[in-house]
C-alpha positions as CSV (number, residue, x, y, z in Angstrom):
1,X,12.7,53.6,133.1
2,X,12.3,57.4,131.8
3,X,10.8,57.5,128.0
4,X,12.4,58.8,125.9
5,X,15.4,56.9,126.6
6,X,19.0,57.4,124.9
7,X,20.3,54.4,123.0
8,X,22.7,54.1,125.7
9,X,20.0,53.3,128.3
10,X,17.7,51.3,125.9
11,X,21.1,49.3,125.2
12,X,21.8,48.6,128.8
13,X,17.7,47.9,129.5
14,X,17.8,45.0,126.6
15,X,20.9,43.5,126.6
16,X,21.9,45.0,123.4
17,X,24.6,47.1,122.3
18,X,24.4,50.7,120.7
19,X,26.3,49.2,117.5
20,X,23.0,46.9,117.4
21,X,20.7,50.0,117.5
22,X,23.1,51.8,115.5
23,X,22.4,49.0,113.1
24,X,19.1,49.0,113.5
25,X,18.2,52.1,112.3
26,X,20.7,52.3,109.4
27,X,18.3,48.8,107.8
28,X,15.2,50.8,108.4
29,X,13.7,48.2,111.2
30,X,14.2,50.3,114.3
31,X,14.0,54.3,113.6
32,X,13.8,56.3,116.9
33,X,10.9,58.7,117.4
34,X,13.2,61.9,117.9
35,X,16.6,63.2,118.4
36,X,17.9,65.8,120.8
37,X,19.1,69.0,119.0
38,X,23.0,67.5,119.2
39,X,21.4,64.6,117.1
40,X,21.3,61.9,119.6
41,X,18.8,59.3,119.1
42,X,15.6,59.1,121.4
43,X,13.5,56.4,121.7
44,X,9.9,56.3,122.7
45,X,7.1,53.6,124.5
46,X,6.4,52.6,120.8
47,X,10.0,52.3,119.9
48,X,10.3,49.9,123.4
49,X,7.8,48.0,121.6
50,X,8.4,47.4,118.0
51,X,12.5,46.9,119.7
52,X,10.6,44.0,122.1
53,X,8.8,42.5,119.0
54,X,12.1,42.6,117.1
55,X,13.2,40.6,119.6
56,X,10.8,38.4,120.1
57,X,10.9,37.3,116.6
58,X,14.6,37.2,116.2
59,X,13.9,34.1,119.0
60,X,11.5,32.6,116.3
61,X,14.4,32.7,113.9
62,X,13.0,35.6,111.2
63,X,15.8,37.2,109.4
64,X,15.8,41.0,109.9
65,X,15.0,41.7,106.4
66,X,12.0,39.5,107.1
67,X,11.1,40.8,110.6
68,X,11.4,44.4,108.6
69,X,8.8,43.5,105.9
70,X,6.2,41.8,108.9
71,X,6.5,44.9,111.2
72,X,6.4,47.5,108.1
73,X,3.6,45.9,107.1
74,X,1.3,45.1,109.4
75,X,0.9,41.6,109.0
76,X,1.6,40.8,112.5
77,X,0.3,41.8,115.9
78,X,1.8,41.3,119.1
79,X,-0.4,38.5,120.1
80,X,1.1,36.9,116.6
81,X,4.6,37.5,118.0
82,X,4.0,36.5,121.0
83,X,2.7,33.2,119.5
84,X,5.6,32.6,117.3
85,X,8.2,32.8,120.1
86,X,6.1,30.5,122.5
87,X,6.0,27.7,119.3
88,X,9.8,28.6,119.3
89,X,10.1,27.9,122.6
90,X,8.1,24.3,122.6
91,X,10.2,23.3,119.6
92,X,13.4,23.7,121.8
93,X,12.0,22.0,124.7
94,X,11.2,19.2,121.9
95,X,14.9,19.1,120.9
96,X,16.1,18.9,124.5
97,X,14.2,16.4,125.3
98,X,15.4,14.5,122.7
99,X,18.9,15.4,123.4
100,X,18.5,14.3,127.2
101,X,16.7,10.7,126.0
102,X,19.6,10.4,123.1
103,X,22.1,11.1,126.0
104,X,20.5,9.1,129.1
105,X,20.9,6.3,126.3
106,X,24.5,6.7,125.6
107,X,25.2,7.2,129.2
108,X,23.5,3.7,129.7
109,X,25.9,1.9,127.0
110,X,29.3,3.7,128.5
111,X,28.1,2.0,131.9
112,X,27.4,-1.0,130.3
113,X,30.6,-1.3,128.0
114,X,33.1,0.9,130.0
115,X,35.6,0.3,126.8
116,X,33.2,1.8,124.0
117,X,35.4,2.8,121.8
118,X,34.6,6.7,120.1
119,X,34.2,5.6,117.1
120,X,31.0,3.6,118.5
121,X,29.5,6.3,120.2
122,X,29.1,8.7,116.7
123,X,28.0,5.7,115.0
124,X,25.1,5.3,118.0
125,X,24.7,9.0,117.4
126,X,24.4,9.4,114.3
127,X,21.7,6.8,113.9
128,X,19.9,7.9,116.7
129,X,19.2,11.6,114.7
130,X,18.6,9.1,111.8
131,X,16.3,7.3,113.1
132,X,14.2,10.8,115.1
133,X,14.4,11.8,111.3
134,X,12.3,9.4,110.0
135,X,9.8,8.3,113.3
136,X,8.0,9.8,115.6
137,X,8.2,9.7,119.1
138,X,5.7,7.6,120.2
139,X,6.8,5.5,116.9
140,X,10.3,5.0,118.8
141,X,8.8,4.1,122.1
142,X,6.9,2.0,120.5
143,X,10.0,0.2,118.7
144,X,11.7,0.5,122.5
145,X,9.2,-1.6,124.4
146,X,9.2,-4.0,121.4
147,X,12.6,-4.6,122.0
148,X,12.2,-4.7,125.2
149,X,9.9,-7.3,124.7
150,X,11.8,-9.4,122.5
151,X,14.9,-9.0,125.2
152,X,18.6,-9.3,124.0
153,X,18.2,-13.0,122.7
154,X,15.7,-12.7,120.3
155,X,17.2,-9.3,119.1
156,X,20.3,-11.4,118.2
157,X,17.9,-14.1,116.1
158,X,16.3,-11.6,114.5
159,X,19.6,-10.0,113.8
160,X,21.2,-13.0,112.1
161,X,18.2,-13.7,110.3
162,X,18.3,-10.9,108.2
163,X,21.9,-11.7,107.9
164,X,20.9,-14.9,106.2
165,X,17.7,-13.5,104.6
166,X,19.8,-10.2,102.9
167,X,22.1,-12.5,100.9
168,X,19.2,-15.3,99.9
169,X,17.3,-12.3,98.2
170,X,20.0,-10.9,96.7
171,X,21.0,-13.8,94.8
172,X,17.4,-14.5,93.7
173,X,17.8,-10.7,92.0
174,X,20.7,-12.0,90.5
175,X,19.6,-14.6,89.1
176,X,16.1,-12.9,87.6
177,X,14.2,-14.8,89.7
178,X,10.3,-15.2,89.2
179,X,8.4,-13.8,92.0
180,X,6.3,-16.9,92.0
181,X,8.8,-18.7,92.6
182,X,7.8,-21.1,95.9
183,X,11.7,-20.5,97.5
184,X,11.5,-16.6,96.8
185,X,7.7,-16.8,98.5
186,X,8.8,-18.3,101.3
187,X,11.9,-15.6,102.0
188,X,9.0,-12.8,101.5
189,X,7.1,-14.6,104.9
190,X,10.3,-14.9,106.7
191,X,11.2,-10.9,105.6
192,X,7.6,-10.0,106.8
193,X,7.9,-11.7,110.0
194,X,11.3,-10.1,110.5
195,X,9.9,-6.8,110.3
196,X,6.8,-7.6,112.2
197,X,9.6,-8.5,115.4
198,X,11.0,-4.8,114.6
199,X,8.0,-2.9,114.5
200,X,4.9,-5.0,116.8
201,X,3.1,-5.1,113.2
202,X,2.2,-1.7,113.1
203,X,2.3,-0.5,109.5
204,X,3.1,3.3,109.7
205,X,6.5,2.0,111.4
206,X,6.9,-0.3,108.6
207,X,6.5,2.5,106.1
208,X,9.0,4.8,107.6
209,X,11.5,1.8,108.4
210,X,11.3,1.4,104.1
211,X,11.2,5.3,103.6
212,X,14.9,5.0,106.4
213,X,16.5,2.4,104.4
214,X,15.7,3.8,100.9
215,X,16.9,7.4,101.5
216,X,19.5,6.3,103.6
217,X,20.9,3.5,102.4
218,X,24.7,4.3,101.6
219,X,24.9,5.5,105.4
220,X,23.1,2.5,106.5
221,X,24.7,0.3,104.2
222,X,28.3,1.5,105.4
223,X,27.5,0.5,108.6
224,X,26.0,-3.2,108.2
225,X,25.7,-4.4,104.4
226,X,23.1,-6.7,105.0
227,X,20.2,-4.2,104.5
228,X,17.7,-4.2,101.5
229,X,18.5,-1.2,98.9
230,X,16.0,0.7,96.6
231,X,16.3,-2.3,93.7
232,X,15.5,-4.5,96.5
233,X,12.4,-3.3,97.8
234,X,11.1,-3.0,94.7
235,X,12.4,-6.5,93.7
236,X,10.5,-8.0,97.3
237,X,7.2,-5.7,96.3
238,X,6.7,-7.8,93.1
239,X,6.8,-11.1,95.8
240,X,4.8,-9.5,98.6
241,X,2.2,-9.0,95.8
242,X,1.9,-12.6,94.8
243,X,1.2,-13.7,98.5
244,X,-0.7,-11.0,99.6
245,X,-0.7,-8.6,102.8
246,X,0.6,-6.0,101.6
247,X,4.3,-4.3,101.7
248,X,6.9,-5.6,103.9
């Protein structure tokens, strides 16, 4: 590659097209060093790179106004850049991992239930990104061998327990219920045992399964209406105060 290079050469050496460069230099973020005397732009080694570090941080997701200011201004280097695009980079290779667990798991389910209807895939995948929103991922293998460990059995117990539980509590909030009331004590053991069979006991799970089910509670809700809403968890704090042990 001979420097300087016409835009027509830099376009075909990068992948871009002249209209890009065109553009380019019209926003002030990628001048070339010269023109030939019929006004044709020329582009330099320096040019090559500030065009390579535009690049780069396009990748990273900068704006061009943005990747304008950074380069004008000195406030990156090209070890930065470089930086920036490799985080890029391990952030996508996050996502498609996810993607390739969320799809492996789907792929299980159609083999499993060959008559799945659509409608019961986006539900499964929509709670899927619902639940990556709100834990981690070694909170959701966690959760995984914990329900592997329970098996499909105790799944369905704990399942129809909350079914039982959901209604019991929601009457006792109905009715004003004192939260030293022995009945109402006894529903807070049976809710913290529930959610000790969802999450192995381990409390930062616990917290993000209440943070899920408060912020999300309409979708949630939509879906299976035995769940605990906002005025319910607050309702069950009051009882989980009187015994002791902290949230549920």
């Amino acid at each position: 590659m001979t420097i300087p290079l016409k835009v027509g050469t830099l376009a075909r050496h990068t992948g871009l097209s002249v209209r890009t460069l065109h553009h380019y230099d019209e926003i002030g973020l990628l001048h070339p060093s010269a023109r030939t005397p019929t006004g044709h732009r020329l582009y330099d080694a320096n040019d090559v790179q500030r065009l390579q570090q535009i690049q780069s941080l396009r990748a990273t997701g900068f704006p061009l106004d943005e990747i304008r200011r950074l380069l004008d201004s000195a406030q990156i280097s090209a070890q930065r850049v470089i930086e920036l695009h490799l985080e890029r980079l391990q952030m996508q290779i996050v996502e498609q991992q996810r993607l390739a667990v969320r799809l492996q798991n789907l792929s299980r389910l159609i083999h499993s239930e060959t008559t799945a209807p659509l409608s019961e895939l986006c539900r499964i995948i929509e709670a899927t990104i619902m639940m990556e929103k709100f834990f981690t991922s070694e909170q959701l293998q966690v959760m995984q061998q914990q329900g592997e460990a329970l098996g499909p059995d105790r799944i369905r117990e704990v399942e129809q327990a909350w079914a039982e539980v959901i209604p019991a509590v929601r009457e006792h909030m109905a009715k004003g219920t004192s939260p030293n009331d022995p009945a109402l004590q006894a529903l807070g053991v049976r809710w913290r045992e529930l959610v000790n069979a969802f999450t192995g006991g381990n409390r930062e799970i616990a917290a993000n399964a209440r943070a899920m089910y408060q912020e999300e509670h309409a979708t949630i809700n939509a879906a299976n209406p035995n769940t605990p809403n906002p005025e319910m968890f607050a309702f069950m704090g009051k009882v989980f105060a009187t015994i002791g042990g902290g949230p549920g």
